[in-house]
C-alpha positions in Angstrom: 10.8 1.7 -14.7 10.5 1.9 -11.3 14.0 1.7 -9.1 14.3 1.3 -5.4 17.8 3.6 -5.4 16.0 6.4 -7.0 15.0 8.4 -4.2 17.2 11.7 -4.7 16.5 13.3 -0.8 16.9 11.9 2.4 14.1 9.6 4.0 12.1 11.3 6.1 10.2 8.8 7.9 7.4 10.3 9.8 5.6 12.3 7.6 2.6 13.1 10.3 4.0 13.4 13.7 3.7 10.3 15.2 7.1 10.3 17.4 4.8 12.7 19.2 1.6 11.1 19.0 0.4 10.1 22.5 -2.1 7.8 21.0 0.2 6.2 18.3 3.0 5.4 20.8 0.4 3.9 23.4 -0.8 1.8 20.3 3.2 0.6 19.5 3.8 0.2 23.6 1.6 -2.2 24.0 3.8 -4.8 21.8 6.8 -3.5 23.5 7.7 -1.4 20.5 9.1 2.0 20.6 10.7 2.9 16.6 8.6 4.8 14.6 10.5 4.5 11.3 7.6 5.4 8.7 4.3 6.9 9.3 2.2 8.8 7.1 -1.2 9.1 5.5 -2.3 6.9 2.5 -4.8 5.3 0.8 -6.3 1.3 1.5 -8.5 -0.3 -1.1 -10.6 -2.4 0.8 -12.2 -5.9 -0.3 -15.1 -3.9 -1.7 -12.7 -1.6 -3.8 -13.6 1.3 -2.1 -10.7 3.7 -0.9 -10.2 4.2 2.9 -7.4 6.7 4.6 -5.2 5.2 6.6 -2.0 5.6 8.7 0.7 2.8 7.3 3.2 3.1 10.6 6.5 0.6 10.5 8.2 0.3 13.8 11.2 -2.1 14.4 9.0 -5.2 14.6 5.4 -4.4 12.7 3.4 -2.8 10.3 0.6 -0.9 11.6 -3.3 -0.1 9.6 -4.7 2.5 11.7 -7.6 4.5 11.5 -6.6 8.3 11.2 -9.9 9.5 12.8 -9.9 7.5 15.7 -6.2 6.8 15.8 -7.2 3.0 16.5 -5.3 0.1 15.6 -6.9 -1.8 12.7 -4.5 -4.8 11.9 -0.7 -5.3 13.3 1.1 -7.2 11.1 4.5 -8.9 12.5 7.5 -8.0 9.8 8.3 -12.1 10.2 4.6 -12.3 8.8 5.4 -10.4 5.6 6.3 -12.7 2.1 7.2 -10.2 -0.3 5.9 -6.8 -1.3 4.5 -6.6 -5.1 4.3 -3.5 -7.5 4.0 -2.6 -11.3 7.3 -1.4 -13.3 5.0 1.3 -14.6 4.5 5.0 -12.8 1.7 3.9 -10.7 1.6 4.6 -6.9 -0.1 1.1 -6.2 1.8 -1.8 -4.2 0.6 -4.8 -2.4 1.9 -6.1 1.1 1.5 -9.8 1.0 0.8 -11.9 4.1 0.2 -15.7 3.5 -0.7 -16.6 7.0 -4.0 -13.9 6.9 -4.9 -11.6 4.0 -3.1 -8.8 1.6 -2.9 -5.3 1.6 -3.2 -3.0 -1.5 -2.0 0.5 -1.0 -1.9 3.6 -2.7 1.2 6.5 -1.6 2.7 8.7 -3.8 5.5 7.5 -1.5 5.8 4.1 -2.0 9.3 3.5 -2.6 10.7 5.0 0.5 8.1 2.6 1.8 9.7 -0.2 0.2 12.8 0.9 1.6 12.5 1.4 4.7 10.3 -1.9 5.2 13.0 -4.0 3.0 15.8 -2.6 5.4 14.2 -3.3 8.7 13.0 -6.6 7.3 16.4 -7.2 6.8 17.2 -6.3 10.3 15.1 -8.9 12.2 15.0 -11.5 10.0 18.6 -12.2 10.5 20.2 -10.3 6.7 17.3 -12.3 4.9 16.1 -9.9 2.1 13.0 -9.2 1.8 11.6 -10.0 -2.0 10.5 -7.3 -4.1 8.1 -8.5 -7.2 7.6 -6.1 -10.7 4.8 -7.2 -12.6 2.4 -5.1 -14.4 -0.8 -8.1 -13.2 -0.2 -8.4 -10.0 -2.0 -10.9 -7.7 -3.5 -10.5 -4.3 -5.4 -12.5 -1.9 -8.6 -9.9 -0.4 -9.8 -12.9 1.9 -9.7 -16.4 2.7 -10.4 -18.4 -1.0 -11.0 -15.1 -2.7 -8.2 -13.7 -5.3 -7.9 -10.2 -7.3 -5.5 -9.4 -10.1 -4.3 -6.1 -10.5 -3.7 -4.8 -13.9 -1.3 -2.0 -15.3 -1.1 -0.5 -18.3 0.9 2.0 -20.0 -1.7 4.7 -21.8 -1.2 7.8 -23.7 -1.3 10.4 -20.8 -1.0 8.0 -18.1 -1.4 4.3 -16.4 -4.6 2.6 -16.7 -5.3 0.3 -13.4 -8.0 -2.3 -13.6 -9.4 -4.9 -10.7 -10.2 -8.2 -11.4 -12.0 -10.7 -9.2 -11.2 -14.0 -9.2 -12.9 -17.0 -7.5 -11.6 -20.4 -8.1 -8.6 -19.4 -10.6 -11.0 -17.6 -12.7 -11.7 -14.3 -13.8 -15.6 -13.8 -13.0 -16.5 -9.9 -14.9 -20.0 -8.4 -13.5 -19.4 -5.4 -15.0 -17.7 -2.2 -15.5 -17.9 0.5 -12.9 -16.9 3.6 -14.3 -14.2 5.7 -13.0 -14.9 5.0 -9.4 -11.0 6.0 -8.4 -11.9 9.7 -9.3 -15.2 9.2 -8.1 -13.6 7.9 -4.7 -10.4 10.7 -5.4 -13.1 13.8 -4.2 -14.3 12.4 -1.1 -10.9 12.5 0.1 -9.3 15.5 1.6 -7.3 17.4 -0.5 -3.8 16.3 1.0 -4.6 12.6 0.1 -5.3 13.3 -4.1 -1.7 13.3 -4.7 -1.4 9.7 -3.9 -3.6 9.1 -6.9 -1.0 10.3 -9.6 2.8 9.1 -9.8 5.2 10.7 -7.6 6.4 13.2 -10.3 3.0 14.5 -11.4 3.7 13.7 -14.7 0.8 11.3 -15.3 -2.3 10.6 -14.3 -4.2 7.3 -13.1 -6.9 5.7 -14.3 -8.6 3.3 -12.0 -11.6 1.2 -12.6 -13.0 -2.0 -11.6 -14.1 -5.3 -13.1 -15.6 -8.0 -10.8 
């Protein structure tokens, strides 16, 4: 079961350098923000399912997507903008960032929870001691775009966590078909320092990730 106390080392915070990024505080600057209080590399499944590096950056006011190769901002997402923040109880890396107002996000970091932390605290902060809600489900739902709805499904397997994609238009689950194993297809055109997102934080199990829709 996952536990939001059960970090056993200090938070680190920037994982990647970007307190001395040139580029990443010009980005922050221009929203008259100057905290960097997380920042490092993880992985984005986009509306198509395929998986993208990114840089998640928190500051004191946003969340920041931004493109590690050209260290541009994708999407700035106010803190105020934020609903709730979903994951599985299972040992999965996986976690959705849920914004009402626009679209979700679904991540992948093998270091998720100090994510959660450090978001839920600062959320906290400007949001006047309101707590930011943290959901457990092992289906989870997020919204990819405007009308359009995915489930997320965990499930505990000998070995490991087996994560499946559904698409869903209109309330209901439409299934084209089965795309085999495209996580580990995906997992080798990433660079090496990226792959250990794809198994649970303690490298005692190993994910299965396929796709239906």
């Amino acid at each position: 079961l996952v536990c939001l106390g059960s970090l056993s080392k200090p938070l680190q915070g920037d994982y990647i350098g970007a307190k001395s990024n040139n580029k990443i505080l010009s980005i922050i600057s221009k929203h008259e923000e100057k905290e960097v209080l997380f920042a490092d590399t993880i992985v984005k499944i986009n509306r198509k399912c395929k998986l993208q590096e990114r840089i998640l950056l928190l500051t004191e006011r946003s969340l920041y997507n931004i493109d590690p190769v050209t260290c541009k901002a994708k999407r700035r997402i106010g803190l105020l903008d934020i609903s709730c923040v979903k994951m599985s109880g299972l040992q999965d890396n996986f976690f959705v960032i849920c914004v009402p107002t626009e679209y979700d996000y679904l991540f992948v970091s093998s270091k998720k929870i100090e994510i959660c932390l450090q978001l839920r605290r600062q959320y906290q902060y400007v949001h006047s001691g309101q707590v930011l809600p943290i959901e457990f489900k092992n289906t989870l739902e997020y919204k990819v775009e405007s009308g359009v709805y995915r489930d997320v499904k965990f499930t505990s397997e000998d070995g490991g966590v087996s994560t499946q994609v559904f698409d869903k238009r209109d309330e209901e689950v439409v299934i084209f078909g089965k795309v085999p194993n495209p996580y580990m297809t995906s997992l080798f055109q990433l660079p090496t320092s990226l792959r250990s997102h794809l198994s649970c934080r303690n490298s005692l199990l190993n994910e299965n990730f396929t796709v239906i829709g």
